[in-house]
FIZAMI-312031 format. One line per 3 residues: number of its first residue (from 1); their letters; for each residue x, y, z of N, C-alpha, C, O, CB. Coordinates in steps of 0.02 Angstrom, whole numbers, always signed. Glycine has a CB too. Example, Ala and Ser with C-alpha at 12.3 -4.5 7.8 and 13.67 -1.06 7.14 Angstrom:
BEGIN
1) as) +660 -284 +390 +615 -225 +390 +660 -165 +390 +712 -166 +423 +565 -224 +452; +642 -112 +354 +684 -53 +357 +645 +2 +394 +670 +57 +402 +704 -30 +286
This chain:
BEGIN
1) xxx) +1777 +2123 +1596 +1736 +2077 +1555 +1687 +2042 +1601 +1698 +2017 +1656 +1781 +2024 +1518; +1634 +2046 +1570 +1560 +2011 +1629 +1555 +1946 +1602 +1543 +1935 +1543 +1465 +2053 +1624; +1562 +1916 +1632 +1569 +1849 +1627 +1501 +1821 +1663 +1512 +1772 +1699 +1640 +1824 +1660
4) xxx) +1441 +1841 +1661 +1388 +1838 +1716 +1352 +1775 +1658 +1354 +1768 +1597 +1335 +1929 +1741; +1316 +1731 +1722 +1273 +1670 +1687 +1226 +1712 +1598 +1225 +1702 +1537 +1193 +1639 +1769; +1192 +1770 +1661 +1161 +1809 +1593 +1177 +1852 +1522 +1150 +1872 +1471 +1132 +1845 +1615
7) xxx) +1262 +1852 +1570 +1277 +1879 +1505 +1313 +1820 +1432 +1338 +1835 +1377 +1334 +1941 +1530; +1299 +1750 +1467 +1327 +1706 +1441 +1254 +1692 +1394 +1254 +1675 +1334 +1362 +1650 +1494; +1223 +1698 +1416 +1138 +1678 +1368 +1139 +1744 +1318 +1100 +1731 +1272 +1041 +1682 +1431
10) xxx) +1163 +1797 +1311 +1147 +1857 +1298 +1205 +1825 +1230 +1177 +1827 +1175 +1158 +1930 +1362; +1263 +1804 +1228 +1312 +1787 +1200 +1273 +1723 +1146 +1271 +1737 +1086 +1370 +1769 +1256; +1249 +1667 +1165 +1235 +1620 +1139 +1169 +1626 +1119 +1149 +1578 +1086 +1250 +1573 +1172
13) xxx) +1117 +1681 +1132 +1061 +1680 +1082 +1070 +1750 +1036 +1025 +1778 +1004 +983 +1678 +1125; +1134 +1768 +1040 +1153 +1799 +962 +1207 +1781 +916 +1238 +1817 +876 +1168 +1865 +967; +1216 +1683 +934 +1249 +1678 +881 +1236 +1654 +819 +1265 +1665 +766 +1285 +1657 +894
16) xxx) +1156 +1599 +840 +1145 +1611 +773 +1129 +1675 +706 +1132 +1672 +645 +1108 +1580 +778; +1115 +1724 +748 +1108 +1784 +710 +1171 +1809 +671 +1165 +1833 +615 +1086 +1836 +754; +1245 +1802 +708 +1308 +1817 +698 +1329 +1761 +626 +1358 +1779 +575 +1353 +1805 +777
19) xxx) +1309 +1702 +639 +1340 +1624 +593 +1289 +1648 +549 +1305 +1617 +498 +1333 +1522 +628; +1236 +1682 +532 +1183 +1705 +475 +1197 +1762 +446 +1162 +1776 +397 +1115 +1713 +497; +1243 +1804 +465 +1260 +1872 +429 +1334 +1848 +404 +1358 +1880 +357 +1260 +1951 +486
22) xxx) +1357 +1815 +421 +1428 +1791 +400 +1435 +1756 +349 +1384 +1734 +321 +1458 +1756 +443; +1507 +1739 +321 +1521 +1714 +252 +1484 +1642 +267 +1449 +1617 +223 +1611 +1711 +228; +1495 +1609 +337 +1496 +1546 +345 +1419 +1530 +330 +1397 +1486 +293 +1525 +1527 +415
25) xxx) +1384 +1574 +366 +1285 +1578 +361 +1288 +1589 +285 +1231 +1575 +266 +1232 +1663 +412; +1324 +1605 +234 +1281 +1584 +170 +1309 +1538 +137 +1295 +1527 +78 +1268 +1634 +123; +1351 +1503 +172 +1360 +1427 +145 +1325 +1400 +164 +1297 +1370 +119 +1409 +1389 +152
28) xxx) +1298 +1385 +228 +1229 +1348 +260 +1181 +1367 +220 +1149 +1320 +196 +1206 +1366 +335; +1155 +1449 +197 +1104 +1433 +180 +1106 +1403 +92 +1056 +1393 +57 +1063 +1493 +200; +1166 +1397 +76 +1168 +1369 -1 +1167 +1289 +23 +1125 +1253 -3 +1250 +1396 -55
31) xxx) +1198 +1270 +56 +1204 +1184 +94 +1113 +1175 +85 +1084 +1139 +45 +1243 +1180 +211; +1082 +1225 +139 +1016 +1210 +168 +968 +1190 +85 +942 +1139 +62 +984 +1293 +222; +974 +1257 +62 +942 +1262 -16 +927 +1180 -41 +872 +1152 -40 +1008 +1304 -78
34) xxx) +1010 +1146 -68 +1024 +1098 -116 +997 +1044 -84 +972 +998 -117 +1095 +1091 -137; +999 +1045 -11 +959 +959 +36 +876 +989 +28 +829 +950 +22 +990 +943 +165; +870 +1038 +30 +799 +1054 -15 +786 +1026 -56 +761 +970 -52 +787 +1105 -44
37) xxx) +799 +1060 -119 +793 +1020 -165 +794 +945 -201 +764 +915 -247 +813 +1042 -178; +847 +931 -154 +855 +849 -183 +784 +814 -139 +746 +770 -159 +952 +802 -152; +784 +845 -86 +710 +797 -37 +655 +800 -78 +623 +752 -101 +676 +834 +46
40) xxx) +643 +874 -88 +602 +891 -153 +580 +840 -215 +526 +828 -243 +640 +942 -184; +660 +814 -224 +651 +804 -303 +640 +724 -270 +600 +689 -301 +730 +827 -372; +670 +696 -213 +688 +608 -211 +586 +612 -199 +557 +575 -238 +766 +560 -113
43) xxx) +558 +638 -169 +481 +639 -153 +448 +640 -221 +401 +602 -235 +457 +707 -107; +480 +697 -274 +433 +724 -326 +440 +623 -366 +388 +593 -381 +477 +818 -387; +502 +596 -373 +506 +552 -416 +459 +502 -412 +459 +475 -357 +559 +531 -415
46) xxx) +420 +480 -452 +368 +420 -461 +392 +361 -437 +450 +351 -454 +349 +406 -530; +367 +319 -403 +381 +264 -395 +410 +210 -419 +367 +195 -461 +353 +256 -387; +461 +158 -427 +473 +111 -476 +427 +56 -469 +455 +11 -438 +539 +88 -474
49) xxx) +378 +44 -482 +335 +3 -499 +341 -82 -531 +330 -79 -591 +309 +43 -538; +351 -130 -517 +346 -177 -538 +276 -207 -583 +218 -213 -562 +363 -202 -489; +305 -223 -656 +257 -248 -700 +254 -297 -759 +297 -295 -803 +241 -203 -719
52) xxx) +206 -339 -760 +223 -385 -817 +195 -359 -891 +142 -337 -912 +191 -459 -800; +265 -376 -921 +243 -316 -1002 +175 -369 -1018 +160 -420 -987 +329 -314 -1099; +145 -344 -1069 +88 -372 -1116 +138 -417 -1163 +193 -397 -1181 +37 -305 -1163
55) xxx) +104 -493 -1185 +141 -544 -1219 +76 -569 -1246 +28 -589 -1213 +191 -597 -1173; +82 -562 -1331 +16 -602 -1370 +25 -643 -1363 +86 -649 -1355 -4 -604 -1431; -19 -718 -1358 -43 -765 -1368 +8 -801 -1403 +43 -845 -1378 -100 -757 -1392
58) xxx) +12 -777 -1478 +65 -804 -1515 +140 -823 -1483 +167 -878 -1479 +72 -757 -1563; +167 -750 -1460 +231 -749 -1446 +241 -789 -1364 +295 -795 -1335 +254 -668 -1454; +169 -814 -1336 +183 -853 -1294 +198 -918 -1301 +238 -951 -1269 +148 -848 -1264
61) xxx) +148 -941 -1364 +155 -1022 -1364 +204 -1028 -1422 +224 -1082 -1443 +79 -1070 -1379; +220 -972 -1444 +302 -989 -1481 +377 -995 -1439 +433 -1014 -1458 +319 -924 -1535; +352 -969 -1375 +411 -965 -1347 +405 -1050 -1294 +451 -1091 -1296 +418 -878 -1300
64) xxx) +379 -1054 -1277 +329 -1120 -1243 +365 -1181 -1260 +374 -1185 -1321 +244 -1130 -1278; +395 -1242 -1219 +403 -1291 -1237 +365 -1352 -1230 +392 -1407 -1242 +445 -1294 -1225; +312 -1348 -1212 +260 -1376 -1201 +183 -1344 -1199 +175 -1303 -1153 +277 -1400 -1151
67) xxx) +138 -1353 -1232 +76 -1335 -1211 +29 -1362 -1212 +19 -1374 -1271 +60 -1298 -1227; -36 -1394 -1163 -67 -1413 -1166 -108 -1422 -1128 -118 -1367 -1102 -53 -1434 -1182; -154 -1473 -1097 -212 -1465 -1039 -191 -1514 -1019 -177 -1568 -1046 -291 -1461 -1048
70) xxx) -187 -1487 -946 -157 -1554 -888 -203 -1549 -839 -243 -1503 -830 -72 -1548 -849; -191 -1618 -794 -217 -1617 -724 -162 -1641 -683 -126 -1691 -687 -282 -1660 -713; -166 -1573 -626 -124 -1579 -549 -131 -1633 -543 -182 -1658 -568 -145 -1544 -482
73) xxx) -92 -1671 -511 -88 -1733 -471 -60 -1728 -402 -88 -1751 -352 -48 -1781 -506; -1 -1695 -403 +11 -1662 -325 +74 -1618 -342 +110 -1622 -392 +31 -1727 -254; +80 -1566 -279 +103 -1520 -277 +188 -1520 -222 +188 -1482 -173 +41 -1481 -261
76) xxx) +225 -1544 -229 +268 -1553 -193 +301 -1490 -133 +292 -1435 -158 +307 -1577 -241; +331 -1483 -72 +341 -1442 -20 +407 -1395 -61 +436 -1409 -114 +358 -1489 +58; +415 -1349 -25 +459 -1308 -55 +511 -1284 +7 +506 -1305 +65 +417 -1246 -93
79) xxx) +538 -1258 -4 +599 -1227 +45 +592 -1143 +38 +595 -1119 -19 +689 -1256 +16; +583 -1102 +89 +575 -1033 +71 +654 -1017 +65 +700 -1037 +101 +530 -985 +130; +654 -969 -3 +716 -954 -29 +762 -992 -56 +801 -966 -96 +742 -929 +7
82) xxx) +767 -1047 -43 +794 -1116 -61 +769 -1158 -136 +797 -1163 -190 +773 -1161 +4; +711 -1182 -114 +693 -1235 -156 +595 -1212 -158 +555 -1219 -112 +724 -1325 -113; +582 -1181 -234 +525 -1184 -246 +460 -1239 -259 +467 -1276 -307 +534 -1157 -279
85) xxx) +412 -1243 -227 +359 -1285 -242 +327 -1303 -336 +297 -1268 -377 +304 -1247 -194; +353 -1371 -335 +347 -1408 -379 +259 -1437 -407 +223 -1469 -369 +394 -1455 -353; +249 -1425 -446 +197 -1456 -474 +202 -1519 -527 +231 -1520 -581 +167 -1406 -502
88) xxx) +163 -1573 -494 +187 -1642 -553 +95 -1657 -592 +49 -1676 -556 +228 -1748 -488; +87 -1645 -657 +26 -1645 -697 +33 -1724 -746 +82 -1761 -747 +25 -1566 -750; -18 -1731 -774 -28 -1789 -790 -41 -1727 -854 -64 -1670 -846 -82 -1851 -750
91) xxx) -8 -1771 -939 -37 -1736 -990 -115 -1751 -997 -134 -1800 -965 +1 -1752 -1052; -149 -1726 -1023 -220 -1752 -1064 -228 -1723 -1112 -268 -1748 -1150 -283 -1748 -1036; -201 -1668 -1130 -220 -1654 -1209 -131 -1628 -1216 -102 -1597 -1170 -302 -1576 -1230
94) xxx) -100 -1647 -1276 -34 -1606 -1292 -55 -1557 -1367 -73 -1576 -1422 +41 -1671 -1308; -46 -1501 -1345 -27 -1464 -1412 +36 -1462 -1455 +40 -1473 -1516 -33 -1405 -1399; +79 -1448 -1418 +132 -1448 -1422 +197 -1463 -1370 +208 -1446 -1312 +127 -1403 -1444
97) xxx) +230 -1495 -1413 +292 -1539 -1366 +280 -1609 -1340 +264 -1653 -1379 +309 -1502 -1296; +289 -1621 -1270 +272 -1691 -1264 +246 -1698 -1269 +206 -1651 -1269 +271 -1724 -1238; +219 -1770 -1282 +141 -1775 -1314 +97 -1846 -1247 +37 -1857 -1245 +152 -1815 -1430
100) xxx) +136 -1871 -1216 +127 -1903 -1163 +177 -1899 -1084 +229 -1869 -1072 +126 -1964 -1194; +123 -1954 -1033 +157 -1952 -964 +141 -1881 -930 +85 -1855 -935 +240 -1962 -972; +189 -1854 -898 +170 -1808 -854 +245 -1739 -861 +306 -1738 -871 +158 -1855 -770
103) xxx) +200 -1699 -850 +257 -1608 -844 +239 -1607 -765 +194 -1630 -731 +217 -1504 -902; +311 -1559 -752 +304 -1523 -699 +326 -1464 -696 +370 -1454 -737 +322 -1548 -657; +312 -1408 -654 +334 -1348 -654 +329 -1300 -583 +294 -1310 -534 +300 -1323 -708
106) xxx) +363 -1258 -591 +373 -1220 -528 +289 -1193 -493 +245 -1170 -529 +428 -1148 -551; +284 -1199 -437 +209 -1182 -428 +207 -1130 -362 +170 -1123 -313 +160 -1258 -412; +251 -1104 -381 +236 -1033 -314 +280 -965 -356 +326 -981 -394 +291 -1057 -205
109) xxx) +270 -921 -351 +288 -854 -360 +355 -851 -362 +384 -891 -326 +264 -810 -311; +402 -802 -407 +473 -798 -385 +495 -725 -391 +548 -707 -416 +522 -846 -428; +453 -687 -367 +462 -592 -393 +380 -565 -380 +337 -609 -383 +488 -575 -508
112) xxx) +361 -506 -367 +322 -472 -366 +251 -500 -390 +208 -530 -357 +347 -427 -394; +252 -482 -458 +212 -507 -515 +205 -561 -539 +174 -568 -592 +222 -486 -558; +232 -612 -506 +228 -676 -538 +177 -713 -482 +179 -720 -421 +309 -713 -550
115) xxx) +133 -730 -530 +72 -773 -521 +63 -839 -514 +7 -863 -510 +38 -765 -563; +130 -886 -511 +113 -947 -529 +89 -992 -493 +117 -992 -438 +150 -971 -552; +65 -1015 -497 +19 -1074 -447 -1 -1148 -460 -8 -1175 -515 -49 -1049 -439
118) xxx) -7 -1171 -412 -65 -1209 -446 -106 -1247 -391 -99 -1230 -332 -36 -1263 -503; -147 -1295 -405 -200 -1336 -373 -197 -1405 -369 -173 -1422 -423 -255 -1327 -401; -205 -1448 -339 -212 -1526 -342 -266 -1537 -384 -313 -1499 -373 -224 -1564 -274
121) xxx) -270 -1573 -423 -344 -1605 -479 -357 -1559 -486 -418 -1560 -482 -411 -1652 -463; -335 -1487 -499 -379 -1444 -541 -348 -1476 -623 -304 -1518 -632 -363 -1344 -522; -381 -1446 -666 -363 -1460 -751 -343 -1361 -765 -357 -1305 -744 -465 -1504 -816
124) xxx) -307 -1393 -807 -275 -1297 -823 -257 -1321 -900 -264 -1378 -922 -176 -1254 -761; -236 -1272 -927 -186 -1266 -998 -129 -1210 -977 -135 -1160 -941 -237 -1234 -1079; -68 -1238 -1015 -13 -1225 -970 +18 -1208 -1044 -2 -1226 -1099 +21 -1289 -910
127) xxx) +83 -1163 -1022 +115 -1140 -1082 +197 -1154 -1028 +206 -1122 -976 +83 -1042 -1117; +247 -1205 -1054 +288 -1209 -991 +348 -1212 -1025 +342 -1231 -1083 +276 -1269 -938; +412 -1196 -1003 +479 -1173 -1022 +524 -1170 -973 +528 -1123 -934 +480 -1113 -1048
130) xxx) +566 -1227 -974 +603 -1223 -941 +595 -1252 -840 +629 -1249 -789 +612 -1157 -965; +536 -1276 -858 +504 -1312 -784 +462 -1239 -757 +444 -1233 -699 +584 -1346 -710; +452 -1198 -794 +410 -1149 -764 +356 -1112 -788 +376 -1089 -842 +442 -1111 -747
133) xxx) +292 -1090 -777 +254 -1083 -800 +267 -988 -873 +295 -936 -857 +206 -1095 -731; +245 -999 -919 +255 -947 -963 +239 -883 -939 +183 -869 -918 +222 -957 -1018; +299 -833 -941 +243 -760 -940 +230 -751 -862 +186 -712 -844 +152 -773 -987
136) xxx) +266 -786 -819 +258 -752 -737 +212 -779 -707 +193 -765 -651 +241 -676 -728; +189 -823 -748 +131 -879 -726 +62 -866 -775 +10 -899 -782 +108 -867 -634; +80 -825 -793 +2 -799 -849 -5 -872 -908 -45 -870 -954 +26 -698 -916
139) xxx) +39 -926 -896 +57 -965 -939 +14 -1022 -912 +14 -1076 -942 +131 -972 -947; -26 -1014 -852 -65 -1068 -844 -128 -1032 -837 -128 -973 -821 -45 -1114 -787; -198 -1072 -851 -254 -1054 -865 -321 -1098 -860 -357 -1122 -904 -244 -1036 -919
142) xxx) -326 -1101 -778 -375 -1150 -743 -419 -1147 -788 -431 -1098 -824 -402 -1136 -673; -453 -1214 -787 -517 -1213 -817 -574 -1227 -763 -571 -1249 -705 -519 -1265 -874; -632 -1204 -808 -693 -1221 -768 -745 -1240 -813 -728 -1250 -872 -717 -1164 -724
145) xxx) -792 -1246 -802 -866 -1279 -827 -925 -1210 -833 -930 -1171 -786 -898 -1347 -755; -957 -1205 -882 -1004 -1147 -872 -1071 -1157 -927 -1074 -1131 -983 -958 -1070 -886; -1100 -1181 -910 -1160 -1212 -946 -1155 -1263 -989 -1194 -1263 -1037 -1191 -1170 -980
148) xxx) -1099 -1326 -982 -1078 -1371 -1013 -1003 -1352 -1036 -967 -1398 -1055 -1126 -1384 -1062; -981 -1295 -1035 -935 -1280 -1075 -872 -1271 -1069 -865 -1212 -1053 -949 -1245 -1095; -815 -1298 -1074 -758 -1318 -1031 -724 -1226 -1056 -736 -1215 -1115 -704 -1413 -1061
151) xxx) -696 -1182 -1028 -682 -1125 -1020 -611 -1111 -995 -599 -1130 -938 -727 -1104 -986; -570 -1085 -1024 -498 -1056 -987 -491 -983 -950 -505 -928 -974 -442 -1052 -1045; -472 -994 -902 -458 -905 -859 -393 -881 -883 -340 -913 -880 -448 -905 -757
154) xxx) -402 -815 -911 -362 -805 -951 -334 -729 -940 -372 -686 -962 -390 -822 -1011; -264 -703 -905 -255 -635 -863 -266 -590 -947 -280 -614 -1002 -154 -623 -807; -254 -522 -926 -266 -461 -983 -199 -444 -984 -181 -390 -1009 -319 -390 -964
157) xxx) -147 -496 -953 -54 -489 -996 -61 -508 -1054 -35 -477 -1101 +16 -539 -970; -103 -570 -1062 -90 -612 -1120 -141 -582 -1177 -201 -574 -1165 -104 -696 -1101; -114 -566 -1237 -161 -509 -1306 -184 -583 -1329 -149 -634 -1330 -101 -443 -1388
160) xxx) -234 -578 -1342 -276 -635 -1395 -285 -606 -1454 -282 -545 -1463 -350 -660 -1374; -294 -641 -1489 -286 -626 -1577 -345 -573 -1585 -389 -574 -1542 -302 -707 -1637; -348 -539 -1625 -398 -484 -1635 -458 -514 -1645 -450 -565 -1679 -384 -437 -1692
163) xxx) -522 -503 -1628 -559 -532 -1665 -597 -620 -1600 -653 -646 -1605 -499 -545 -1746; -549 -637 -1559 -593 -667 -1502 -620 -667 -1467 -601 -632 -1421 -592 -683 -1478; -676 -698 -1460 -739 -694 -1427 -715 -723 -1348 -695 -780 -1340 -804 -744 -1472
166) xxx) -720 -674 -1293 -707 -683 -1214 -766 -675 -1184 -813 -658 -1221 -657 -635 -1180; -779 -683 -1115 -831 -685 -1078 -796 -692 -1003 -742 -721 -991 -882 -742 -1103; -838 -661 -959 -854 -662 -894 -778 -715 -876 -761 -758 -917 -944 -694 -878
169) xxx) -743 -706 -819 -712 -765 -812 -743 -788 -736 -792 -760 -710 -626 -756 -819; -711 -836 -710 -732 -879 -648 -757 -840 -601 -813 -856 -582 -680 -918 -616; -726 -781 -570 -737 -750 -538 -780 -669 -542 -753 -641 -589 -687 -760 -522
172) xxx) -829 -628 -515 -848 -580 -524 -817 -548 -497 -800 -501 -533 -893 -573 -519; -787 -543 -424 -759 -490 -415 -686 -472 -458 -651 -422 -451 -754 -490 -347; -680 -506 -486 -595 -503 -524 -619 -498 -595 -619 -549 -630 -534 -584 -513
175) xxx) -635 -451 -615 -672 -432 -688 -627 -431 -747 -648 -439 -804 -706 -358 -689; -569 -423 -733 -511 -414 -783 -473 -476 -795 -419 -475 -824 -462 -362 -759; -510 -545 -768 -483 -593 -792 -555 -631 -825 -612 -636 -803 -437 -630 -735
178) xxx) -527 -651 -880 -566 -656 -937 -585 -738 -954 -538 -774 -934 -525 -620 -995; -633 -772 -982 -613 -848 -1021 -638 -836 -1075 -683 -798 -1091 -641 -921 -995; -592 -885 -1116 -605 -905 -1188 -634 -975 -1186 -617 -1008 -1137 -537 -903 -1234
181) xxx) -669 -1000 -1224 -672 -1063 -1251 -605 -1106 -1261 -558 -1083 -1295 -705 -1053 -1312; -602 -1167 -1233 -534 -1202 -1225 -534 -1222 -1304 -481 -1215 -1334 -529 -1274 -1161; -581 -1243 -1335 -560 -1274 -1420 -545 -1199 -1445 -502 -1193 -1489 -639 -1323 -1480
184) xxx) -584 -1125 -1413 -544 -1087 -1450 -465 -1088 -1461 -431 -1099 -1512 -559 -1036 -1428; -445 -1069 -1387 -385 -1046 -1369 -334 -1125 -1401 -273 -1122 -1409 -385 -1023 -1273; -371 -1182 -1413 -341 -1219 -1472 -326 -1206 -1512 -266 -1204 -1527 -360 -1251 -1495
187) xxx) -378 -1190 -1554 -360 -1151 -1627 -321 -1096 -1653 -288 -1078 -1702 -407 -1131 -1649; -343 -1073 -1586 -279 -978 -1579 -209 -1019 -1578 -164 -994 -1613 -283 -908 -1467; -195 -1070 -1547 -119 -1078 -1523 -85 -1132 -1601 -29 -1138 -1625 -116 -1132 -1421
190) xxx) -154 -1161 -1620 -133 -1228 -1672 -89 -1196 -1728 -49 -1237 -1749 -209 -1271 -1713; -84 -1139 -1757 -36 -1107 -1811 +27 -1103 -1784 +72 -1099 -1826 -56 -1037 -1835; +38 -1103 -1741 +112 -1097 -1687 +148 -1165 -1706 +196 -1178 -1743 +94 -1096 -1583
193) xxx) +94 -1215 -1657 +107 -1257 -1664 +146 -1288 -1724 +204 -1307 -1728 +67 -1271 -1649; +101 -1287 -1765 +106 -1328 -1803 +157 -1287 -1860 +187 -1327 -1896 +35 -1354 -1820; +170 -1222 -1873 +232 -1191 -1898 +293 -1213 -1851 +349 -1197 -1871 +225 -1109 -1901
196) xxx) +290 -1240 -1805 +355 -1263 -1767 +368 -1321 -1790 +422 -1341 -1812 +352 -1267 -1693; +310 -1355 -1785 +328 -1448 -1806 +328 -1457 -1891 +330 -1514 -1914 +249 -1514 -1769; +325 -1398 -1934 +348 -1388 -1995 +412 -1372 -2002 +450 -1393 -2046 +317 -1346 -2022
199) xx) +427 -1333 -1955 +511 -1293 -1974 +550 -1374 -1965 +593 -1390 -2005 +551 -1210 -1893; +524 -1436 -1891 +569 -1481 -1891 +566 -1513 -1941 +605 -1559 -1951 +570 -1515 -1844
């Protein structure tokens, strides 16, 4: 028996050829196949995507325990992971719920998609539940000024009633956020309202 260095290489570069003609080589290549396929398939699968469903207008300020136009007054510190940043508003207009003094609500993000924010002395209209803004934050809706005309920014989660007139919002590069007229988005929300403070 030759037991020579070369005949030891001569041995070990024909075994994979030997483990490939054998019973054992077509379990590997059925093994090999199925981690195929699954890489295949874990790649082919679409992404899970995080998203905020679409919520009409209605079914926001029905769900809403407060709504109305406030101004920030200040924004309190938060704790990361701990304790979220607080917003304390002064009422100025109530639609619905309290109708004086001051709300507060969560004012930083708590998931992906959630938008909530807010500003010192900015004025917004707020849709709030539970100390937090409606709808992932789509529940608040800075205002601004635009040729006299007091205006709400308003995301494309929230469906407005068929039939309302939108325009340009604050920003150009962000085209998909929209304003309404604030006495509109009054009138859109006042049937809510006021079917709630009927049912009491």
């Amino acid at each position: 028996m030759n037991l020579t260095k070369r005949g030891h290489l001569r041995s070990f570069a024909g075994y994979p050829q030997c483990w490939a003609d054998s019973k054992g080589g077509s379990i590997l290549r059925r093994v090999l196949a199925v981690i195929a396929v699954l890489t295949l398939s874990a790649f082919a699968e679409p992404p899970l995507v995080a998203k905020v469903a679409i919520m009409s207008l209605a079914e926001l300020a029905e769900d809403a325990e407060f709504i109305g136009i406030v101004r920030v007054d200040r924004i309190s510190w938060g704790i990361p992971f701990l304790k979220s940043p607080r917003a304390t508003a002064t009422i100025l207009q109530s639609w619905k719920g309290q109708s004086l003094g001051r709300v507060t609500f969560v004012a930083a993000p708590t998931w992906t998609c959630d938008i909530s924010d807010a500003k010192k002395g900015e004025e917004a209209v707020v849709f709030i539940r539970g100390g937090s803004l409606e709808h992932s934050g789509r529940g608040r809706m800075p205002i601004f000024t635009r040729d006299g005309r007091k205006l709400a920014a308003i995301w494309p989660d929230v469906r407005l009633p068929q039939g309302t007139v939108t325009e340009d919002g604050p920003e150009p590069a962000y085209q998909f956020i929209r304003a309404i007229d604030v006495v509109g988005l009054r009138d859109a929300v006042a049937p809510v309202s006021t079917a709630r403070s009927d049912a009491r």
